[in-house]
KOLMAR-552980 format. One record per residue (C-alpha): residue number from 1; chain; x, y, z. Coordinates in nm, 3 decimals. Each point is the difference from the previous one (the first is absolute). Layout:
N
> k  c  x  y  z
> NUM  A  X  Y  Z;
...
# end
This chain:
420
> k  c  x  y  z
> 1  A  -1.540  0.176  -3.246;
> 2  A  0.209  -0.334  -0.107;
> 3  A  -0.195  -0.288  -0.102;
> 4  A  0.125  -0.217  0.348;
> 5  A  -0.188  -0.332  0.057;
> 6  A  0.321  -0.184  0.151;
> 7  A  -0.059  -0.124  0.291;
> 8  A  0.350  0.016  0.127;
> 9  A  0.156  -0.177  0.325;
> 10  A  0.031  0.183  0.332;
> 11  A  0.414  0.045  -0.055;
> 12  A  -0.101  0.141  -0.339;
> 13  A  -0.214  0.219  0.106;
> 14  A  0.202  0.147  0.282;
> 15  A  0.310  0.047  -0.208;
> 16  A  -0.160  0.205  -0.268;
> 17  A  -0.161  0.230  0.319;
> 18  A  0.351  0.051  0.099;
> 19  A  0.134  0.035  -0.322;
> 20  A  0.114  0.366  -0.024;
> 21  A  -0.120  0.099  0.333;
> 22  A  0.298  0.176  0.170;
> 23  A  0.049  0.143  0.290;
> 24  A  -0.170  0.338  0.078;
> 25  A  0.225  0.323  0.008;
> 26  A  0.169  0.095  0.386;
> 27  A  -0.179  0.203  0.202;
> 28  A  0.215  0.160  0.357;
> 29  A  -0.205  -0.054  0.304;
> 30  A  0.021  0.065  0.352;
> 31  A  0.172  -0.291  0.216;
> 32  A  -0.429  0.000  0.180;
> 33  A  -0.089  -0.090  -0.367;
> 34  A  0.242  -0.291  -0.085;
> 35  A  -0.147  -0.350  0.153;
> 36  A  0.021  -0.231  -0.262;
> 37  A  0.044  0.224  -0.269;
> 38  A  0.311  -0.112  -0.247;
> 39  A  0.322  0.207  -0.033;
> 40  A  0.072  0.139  -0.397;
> 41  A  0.319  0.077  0.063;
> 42  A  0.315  -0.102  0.272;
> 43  A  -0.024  0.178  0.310;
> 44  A  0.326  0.101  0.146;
> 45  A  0.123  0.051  0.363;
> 46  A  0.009  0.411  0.066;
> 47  A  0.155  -0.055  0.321;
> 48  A  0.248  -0.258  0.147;
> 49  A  -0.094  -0.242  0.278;
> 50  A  0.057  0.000  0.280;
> 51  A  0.161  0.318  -0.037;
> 52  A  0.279  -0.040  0.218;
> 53  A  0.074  -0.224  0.261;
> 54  A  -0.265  -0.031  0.249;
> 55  A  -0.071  -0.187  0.329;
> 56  A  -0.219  -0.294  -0.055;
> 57  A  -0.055  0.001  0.420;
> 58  A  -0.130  0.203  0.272;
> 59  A  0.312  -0.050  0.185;
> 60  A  0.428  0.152  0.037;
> 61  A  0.236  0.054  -0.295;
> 62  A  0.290  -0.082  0.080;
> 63  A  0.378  -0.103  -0.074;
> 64  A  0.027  -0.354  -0.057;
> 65  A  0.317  0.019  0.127;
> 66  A  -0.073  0.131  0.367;
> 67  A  -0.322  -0.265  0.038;
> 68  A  0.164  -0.331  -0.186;
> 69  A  0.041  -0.179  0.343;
> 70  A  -0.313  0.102  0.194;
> 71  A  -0.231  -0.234  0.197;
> 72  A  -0.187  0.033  0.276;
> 73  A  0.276  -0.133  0.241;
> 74  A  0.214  0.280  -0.172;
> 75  A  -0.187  0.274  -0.080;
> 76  A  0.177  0.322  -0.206;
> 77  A  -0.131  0.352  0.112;
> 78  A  0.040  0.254  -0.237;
> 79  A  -0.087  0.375  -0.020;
> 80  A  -0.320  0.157  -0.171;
> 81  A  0.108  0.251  -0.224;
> 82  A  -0.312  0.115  -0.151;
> 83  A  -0.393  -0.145  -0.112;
> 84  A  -0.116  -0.026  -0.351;
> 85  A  -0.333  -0.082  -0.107;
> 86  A  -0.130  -0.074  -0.323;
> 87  A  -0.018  0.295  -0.197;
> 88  A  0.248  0.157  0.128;
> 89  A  0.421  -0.052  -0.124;
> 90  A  0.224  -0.040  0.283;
> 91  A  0.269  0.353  0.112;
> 92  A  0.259  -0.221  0.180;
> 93  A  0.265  -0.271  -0.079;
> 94  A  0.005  -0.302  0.211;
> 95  A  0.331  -0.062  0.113;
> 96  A  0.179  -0.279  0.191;
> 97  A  -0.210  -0.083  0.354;
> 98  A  -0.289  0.181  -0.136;
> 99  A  -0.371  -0.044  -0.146;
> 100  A  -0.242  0.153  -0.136;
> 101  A  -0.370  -0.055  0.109;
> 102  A  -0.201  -0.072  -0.337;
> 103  A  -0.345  -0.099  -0.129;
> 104  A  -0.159  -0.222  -0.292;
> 105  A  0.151  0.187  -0.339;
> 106  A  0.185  0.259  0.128;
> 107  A  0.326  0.052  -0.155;
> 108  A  0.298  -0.118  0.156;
> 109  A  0.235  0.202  0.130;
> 110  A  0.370  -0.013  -0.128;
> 111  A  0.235  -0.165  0.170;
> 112  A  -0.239  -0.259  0.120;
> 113  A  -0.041  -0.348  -0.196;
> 114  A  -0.244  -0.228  0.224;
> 115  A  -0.319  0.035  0.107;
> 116  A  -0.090  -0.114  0.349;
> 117  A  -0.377  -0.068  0.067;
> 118  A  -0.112  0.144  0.324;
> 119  A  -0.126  -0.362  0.119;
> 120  A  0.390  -0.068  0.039;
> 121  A  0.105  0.295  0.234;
> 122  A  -0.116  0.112  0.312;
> 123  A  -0.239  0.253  -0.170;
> 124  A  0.253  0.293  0.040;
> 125  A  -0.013  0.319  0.186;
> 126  A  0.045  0.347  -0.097;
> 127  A  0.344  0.019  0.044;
> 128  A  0.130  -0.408  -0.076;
> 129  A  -0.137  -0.359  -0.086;
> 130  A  0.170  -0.315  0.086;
> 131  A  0.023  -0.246  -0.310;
> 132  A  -0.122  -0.347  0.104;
> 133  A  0.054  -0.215  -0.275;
> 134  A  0.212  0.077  -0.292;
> 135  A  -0.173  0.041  -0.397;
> 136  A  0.060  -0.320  -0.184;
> 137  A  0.254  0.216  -0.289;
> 138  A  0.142  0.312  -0.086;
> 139  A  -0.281  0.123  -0.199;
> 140  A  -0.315  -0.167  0.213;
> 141  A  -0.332  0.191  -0.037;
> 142  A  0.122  0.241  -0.194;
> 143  A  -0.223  0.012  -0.380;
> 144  A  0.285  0.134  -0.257;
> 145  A  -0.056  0.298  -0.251;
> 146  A  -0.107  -0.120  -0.325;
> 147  A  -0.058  -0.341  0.137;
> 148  A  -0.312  -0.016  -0.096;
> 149  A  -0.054  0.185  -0.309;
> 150  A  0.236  0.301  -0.223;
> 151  A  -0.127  0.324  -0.152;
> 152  A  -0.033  -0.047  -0.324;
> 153  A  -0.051  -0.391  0.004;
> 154  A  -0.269  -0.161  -0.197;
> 155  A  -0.252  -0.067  0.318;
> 156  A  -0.317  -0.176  -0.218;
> 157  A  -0.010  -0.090  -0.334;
> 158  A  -0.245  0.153  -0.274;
> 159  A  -0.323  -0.290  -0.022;
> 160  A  0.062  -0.018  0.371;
> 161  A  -0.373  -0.011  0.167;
> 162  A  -0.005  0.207  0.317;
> 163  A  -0.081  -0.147  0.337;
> 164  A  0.060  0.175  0.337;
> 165  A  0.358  -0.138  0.068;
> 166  A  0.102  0.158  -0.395;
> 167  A  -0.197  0.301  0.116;
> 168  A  0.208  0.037  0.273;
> 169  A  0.319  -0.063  -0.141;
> 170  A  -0.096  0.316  -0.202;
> 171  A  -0.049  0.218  0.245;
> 172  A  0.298  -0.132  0.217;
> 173  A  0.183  0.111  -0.278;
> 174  A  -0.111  0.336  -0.075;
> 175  A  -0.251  -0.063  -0.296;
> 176  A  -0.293  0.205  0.050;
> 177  A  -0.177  -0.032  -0.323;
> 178  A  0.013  -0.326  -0.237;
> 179  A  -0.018  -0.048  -0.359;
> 180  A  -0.317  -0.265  -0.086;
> 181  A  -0.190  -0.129  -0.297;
> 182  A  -0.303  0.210  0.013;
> 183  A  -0.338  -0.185  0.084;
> 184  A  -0.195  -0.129  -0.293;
> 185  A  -0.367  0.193  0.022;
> 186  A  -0.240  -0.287  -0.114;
> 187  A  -0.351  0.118  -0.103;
> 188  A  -0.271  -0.241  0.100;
> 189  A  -0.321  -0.060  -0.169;
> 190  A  -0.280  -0.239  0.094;
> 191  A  -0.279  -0.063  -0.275;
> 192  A  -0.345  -0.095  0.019;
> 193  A  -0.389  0.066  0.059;
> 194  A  -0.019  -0.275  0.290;
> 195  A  0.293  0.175  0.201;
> 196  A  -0.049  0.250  0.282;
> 197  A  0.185  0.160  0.268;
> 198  A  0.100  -0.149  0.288;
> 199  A  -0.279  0.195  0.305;
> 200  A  -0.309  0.008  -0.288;
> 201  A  -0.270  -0.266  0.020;
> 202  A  0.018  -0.217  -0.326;
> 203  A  -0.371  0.022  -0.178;
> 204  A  -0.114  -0.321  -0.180;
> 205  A  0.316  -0.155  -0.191;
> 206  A  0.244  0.209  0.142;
> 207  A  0.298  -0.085  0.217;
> 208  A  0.276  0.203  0.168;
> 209  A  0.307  0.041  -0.187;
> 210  A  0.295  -0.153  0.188;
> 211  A  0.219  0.011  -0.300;
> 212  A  0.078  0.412  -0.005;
> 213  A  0.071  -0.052  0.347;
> 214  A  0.222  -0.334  -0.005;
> 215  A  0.203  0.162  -0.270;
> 216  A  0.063  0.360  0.140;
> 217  A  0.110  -0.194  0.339;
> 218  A  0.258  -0.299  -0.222;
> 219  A  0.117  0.293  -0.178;
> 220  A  0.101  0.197  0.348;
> 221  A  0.183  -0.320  0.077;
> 222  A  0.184  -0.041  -0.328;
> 223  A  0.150  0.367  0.119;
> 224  A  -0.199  0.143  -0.258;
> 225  A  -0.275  0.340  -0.018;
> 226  A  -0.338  -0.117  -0.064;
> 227  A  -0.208  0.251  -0.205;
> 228  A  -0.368  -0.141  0.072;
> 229  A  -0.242  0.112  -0.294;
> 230  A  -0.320  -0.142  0.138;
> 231  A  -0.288  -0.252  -0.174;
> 232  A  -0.019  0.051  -0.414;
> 233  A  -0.316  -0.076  -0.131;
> 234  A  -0.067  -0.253  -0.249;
> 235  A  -0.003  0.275  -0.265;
> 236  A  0.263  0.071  -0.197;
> 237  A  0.023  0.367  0.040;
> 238  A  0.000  -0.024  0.345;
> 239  A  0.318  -0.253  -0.044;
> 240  A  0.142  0.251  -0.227;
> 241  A  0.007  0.321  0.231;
> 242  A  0.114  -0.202  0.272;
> 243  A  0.289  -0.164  -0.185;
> 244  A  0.100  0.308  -0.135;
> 245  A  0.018  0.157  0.357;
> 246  A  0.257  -0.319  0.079;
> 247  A  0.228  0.055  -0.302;
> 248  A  0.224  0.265  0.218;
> 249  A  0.110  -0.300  0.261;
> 250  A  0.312  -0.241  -0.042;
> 251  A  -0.288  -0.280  -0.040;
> 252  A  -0.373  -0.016  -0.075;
> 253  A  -0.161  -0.316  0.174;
> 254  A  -0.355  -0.122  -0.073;
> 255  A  -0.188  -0.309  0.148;
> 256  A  -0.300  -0.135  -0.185;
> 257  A  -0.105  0.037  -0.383;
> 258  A  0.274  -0.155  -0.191;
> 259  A  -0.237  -0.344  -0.073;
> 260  A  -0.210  -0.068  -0.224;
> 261  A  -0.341  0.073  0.135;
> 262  A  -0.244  0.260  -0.192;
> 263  A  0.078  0.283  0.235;
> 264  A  0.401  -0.071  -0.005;
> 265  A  0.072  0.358  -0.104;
> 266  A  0.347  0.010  0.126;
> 267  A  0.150  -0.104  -0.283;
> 268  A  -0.188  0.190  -0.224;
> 269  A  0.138  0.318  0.165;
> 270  A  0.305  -0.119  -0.007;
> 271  A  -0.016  -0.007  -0.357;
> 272  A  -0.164  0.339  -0.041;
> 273  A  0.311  0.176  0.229;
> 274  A  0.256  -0.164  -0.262;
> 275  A  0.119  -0.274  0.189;
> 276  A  0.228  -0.266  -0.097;
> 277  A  -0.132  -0.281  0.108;
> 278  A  0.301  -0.258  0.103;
> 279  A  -0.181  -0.297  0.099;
> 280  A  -0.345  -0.054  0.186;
> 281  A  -0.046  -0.345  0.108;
> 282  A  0.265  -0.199  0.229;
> 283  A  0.004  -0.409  0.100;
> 284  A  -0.075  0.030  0.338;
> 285  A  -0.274  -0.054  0.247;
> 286  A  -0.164  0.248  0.157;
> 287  A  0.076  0.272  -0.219;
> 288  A  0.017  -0.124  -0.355;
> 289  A  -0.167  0.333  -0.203;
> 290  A  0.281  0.230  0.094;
> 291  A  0.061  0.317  -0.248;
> 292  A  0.373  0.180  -0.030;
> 293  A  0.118  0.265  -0.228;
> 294  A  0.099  0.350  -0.004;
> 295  A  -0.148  0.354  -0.084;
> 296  A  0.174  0.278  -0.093;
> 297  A  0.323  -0.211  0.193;
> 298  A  -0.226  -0.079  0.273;
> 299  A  -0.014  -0.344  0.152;
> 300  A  -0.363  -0.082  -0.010;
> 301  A  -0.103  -0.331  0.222;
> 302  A  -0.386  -0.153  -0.037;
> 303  A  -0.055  -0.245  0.294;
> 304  A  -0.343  -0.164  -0.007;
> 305  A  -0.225  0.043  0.213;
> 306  A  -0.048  -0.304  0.227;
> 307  A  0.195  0.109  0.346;
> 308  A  0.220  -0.322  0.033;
> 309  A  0.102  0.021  -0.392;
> 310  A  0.085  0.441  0.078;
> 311  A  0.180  -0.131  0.269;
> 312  A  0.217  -0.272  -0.131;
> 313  A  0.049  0.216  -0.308;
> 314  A  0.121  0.272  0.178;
> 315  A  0.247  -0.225  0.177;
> 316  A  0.127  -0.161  -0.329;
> 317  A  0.039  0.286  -0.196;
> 318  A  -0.116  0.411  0.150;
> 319  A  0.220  -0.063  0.347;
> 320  A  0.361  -0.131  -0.237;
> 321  A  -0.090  0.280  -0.240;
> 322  A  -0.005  0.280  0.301;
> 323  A  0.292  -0.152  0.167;
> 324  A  0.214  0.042  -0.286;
> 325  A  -0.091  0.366  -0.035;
> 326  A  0.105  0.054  0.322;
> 327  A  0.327  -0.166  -0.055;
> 328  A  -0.056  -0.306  0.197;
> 329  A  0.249  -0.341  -0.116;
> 330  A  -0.225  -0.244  0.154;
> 331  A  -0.371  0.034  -0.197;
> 332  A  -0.188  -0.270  0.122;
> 333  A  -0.153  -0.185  0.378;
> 334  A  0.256  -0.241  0.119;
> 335  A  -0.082  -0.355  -0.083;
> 336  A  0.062  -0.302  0.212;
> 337  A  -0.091  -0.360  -0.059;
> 338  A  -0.278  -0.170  0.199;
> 339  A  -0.198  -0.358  -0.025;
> 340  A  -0.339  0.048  -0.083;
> 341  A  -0.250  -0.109  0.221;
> 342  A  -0.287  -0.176  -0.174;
> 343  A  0.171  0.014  -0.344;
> 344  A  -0.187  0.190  -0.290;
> 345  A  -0.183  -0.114  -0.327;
> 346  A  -0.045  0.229  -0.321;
> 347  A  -0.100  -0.056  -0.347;
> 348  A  0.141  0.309  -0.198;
> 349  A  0.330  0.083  -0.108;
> 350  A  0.018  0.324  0.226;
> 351  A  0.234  0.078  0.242;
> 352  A  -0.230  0.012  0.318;
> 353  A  0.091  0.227  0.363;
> 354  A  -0.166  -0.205  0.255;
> 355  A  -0.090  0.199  0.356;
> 356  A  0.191  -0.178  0.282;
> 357  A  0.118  -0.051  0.329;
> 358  A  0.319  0.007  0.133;
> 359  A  0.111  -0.220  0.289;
> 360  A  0.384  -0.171  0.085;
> 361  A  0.043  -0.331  0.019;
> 362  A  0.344  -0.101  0.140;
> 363  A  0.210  0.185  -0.228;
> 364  A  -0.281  -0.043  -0.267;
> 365  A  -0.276  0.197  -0.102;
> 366  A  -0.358  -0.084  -0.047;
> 367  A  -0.284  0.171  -0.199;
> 368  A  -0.313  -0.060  0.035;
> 369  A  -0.293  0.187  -0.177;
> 370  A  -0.153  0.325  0.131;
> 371  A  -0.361  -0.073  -0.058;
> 372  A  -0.229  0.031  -0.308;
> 373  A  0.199  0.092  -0.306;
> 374  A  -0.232  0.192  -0.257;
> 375  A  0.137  0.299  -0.090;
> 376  A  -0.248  0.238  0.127;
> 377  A  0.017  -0.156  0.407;
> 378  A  0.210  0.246  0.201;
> 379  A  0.001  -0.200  0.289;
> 380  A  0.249  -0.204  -0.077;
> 381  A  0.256  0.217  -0.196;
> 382  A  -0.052  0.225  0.326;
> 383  A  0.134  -0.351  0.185;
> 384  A  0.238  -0.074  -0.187;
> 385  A  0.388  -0.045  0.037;
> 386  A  0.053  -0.045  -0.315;
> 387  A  -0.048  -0.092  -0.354;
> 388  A  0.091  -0.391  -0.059;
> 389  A  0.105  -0.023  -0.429;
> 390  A  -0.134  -0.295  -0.164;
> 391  A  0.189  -0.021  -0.283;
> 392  A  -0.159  0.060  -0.357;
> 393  A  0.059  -0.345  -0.150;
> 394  A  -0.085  -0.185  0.340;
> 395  A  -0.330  -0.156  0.018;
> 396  A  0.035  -0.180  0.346;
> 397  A  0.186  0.054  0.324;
> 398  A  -0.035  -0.249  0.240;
> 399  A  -0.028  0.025  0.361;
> 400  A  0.348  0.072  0.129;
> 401  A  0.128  0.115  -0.335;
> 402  A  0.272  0.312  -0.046;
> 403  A  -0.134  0.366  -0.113;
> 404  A  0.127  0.284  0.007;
> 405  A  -0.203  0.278  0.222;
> 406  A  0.056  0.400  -0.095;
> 407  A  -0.002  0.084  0.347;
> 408  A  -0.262  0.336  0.091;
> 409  A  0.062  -0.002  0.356;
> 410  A  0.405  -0.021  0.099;
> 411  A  -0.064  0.037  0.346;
> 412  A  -0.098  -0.393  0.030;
> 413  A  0.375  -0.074  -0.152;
> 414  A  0.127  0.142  0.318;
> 415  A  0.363  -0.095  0.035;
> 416  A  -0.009  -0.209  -0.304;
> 417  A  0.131  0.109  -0.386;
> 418  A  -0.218  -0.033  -0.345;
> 419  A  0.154  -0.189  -0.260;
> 420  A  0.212  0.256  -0.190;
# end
């Protein structure tokens, strides 16, 4: 274990997290599987679309020729030749003073090149319809083969994130199984003889752990597999069999027992399992005794224990680090600019996350502060829209003032954008 009393800045800290970590090797998947997962590799069209021309209307196809001069004072009557709904291809050839009755994405027939919705005849019968208002062009309603997309065309990108549209132009275009960065599997360890399970009754000193709990769940959102350990003892042999059932994930996390108190064992463990020890203590506030290193190649991350500070931690450093592995370009929360409401006041030279509110103001933002701000009060972070950044060599922001906000909830920035 490295001799690592730096306390280094937040940037710093981050970067040498990320430093190394790669994506995770592709995995296929079923198209039911693929919601925001991340593509490995480009996916290419199997299968042209549309696949040939097709009728974009219920309505006629027709010859543009017979129905150029049709209105309702002069309507054209042609004969029906045959029906073809979707599924089906079309067995006749429209020829001059004839149609074909057709439905949404059925092909067209050949011979015809227009596309008469059925709001613009007389409805038809089985034997004729009378055209009462002519298409606009040669060519209306009809959707073109290839149009749209051509087999063997690039359709998404590898790094692309899949949504429901991509996951739909997928299966449009015959792609039944996708090529994704596999999903890191992050073991999860909480630590300490005060902590019980959520559904127990705390005895004397004892409180529930929210921690385990708060991490599995951020974890799940960051796309990755939580691995959930349960409560280590403040002994280090029970830290040691536990750890050592973690070192087959992608990433071992831990929350409490990397200060400085007698019963601190974390680190200790740590030691004992060969780690190597990158740095342990980061200029920020909550969060500031913060361990990273690896064992046996294994990212290792030591959030203290304080909820708030396992939160914000998390946030700055666990949820980049598992967004990379899954092949993600964009790491961290969007960020947008707000004036803080109240201002803010602090006497170290730590980079502080303040809890806030987010509320519009014209086409400005204002944060105000989420309630209390210790770093074990839930109530607030559970508020919160955000994290407002008061930078490390600020000491006062005055009401009104500029900060950035890492934004935790993006469904207040509605139709607006983060600052890139």
């Amino acid at each position: 274990m490295n001799n690592t009393g730096e306390m280094l800045t937040v940037a710093e800290a981050r970067k040498r997290i990320l430093q190394g970590a790669e994506p995770l090797p592709s995995e296929k998947v079923t198209l039911a599987d693929a919601l925001q997962r991340v593509l490995a590799r480009d996916l290419q069209a199997g299968l042209t679309l549309p696949p040939w021309d097709n009728s974009a209307m219920d309505g006629f196809a027709v010859r543009f020729a017979d129905v150029a001069a049709a209105c309702a004072d002069a309507p054209v009557s042609l004969k029906l030749v045959e029906t073809i709904a979707a599924g089906h291809m079309p067995v006749k050839t429209v020829e001059a003073g004839e149609a074909a009755r057709i439905m949404t994405g059925a092909p067209v027939p050949q011979g015809a090149d227009a596309i008469v919705p059925i709001e613009h005849t007389d409805g038809g019968t089985e034997d004729d319809v009378a055209i009462l208002q002519s298409p606009r062009a040669c060519g209306a309603h009809i959707r073109r083969m290839g149009e749209d997309v051509q087999a063997g065309q690039v359709i998404l990108q590898a790094g692309t994130e899949l949504t429901p549209a991509r996951i739909a132009m997928a299966a449009a275009a015959g792609c039944g199984w996708l090529d994704v960065h596999a999903r890191p599997r992050v073991a999860i360890l909480a630590t300490g003889d005060e902590l019980v399970e959520p559904g127990q009754t705390p005895k004397p000193g004892q409180i529930v752990s929210s921690n385990s709990h708060s991490m599995v769940a951020m974890v799940q959102q960051a796309g990755g597999v939580p691995l959930y350990l349960g409560i280590a003892r403040d002994e280090p042999e029970d830290l040691l069999a536990r750890m050592q059932g973690g070192l087959h994930a992608d990433v071992l996390l831990t929350s409490g027992g990397v200060s400085v108190g007698d019963f601190d064992y974390v680190k200790l463990v740590y030691e004992r399992l060969g780690m190597r020890m990158d740095f342990w203590k980061v200029a920020m506030k909550p969060g500031k005794p913060l361990a990273f290193g690896h064992i046996d190649g294994v990212p290792v991350i030591g959030l203290p224990g304080n909820p708030i500070a396992t939160a914000v931690g998390f946030e700055q450093f666990v949820r980049p680090l598992l967004r990379r592995m899954l092949g993600h370009t964009r790491l961290s929360r969007p960020v947008i600019t707000a004036r803080l409401v109240g201002g803010y006041r602090k006497r170290d030279q730590r980079l502080h996350f303040h809890r806030v509110l987010l509320q519009q103001d014209g086409n400005a933002w204002l944060a105000r502060s989420a309630g209390g701000q210790g770093s074990a009060m839930l109530y607030s972070m559970a508020r919160a829209d955000g994290l407002a950044m008061i930078p490390q060599e600020t000491s006062v922001l005055a009401d009104g003032e500029a900060v950035q906000v890492q934004v935790l909830n993006t469904d207040v920035l509605g139709e607006c954008h983060a600052d890139e």
